[in-house]
C-alpha positions in Angstrom: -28.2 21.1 11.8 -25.3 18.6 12.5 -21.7 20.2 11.7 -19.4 17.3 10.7 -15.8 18.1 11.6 -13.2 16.6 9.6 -10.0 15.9 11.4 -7.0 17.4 9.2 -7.2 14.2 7.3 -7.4 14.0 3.4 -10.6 11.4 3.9 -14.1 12.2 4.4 -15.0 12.1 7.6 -16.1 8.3 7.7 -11.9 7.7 7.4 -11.9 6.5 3.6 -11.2 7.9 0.6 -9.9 5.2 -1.5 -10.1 1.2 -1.1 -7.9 -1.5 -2.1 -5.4 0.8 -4.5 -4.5 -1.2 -7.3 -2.0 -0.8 -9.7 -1.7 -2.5 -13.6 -2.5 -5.9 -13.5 -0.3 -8.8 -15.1 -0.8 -12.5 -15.4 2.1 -14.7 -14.3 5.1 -13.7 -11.9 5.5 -13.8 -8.3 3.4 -12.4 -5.9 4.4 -12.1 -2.2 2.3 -10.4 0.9 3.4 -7.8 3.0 2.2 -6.9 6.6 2.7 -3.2 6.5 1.5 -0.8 9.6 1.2 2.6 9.9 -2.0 2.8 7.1 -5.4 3.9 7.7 -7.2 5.1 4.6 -6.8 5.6 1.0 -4.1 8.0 0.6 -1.8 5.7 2.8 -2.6 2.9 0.5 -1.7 5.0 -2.6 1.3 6.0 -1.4 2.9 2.8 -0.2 1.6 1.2 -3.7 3.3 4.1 -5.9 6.7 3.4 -3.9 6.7 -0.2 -4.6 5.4 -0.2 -8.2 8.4 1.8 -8.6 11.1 -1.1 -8.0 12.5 -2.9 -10.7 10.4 -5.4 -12.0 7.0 -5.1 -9.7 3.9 -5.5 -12.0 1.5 -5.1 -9.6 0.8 -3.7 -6.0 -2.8 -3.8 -4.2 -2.5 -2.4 -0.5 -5.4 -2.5 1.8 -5.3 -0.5 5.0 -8.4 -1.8 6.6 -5.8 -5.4 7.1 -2.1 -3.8 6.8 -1.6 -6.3 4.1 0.2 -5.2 0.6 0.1 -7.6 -2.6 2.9 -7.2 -4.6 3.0 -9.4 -8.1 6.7 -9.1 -9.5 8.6 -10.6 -12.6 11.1 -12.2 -10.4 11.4 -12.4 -6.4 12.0 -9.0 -4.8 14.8 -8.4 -2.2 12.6 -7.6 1.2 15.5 -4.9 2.1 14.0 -3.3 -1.2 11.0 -3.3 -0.5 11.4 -2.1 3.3 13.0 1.1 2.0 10.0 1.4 -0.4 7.7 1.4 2.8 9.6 3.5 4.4 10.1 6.3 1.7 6.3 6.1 1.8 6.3 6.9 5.7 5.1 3.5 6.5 7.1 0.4 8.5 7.1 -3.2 7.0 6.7 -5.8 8.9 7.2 -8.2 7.6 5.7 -11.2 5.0 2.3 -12.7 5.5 
């Protein structure tokens, strides 16, 4: 019998948990892509994405951990000092744009 170890993680023991969090999904706007690191599964996705769908104006946020790249569709531009403090209230560090 094999004992599988988990490591203190929220994810099963292959590392994921979640892939590709999306938020709601709107047609038109402007979408910029964001090279955030520190992310490595599912819950880090879903926590950067609920940080930025909560500025003003974001109508869409799909992070992917696997390539530390965010999508962010918005109704206007966003200010990147915005979304930097987004990522890091989530516990993550932005990079910068892709």
């Amino acid at each position: 019998m094999t004992d599988q170890t988990t490591t203190g993680s929220c994810c099963s023991p292959n590392g994921s948990c979640h892939s590709g969090t999306t938020t709601d999904v709107q047609v038109g706007g402007v979408t910029a892509v964001y090279k955030v690191s520190g992310m490595t599964c599912g819950h880090c996705e879903g926590a950067v994405s609920e940080e930025i769908s909560a500025l003003e104006g974001v109508t869409s946020v799909t992070a992917v951990a696997a390539s530390g790249e965010v999508t962010v569709t918005s109704a206007a531009p966003l200010d990147e000092e915005a979304v930097r403090a987004a990522v890091d209230e989530a516990g993550y560090e932005l990079v910068g744009t892709v």
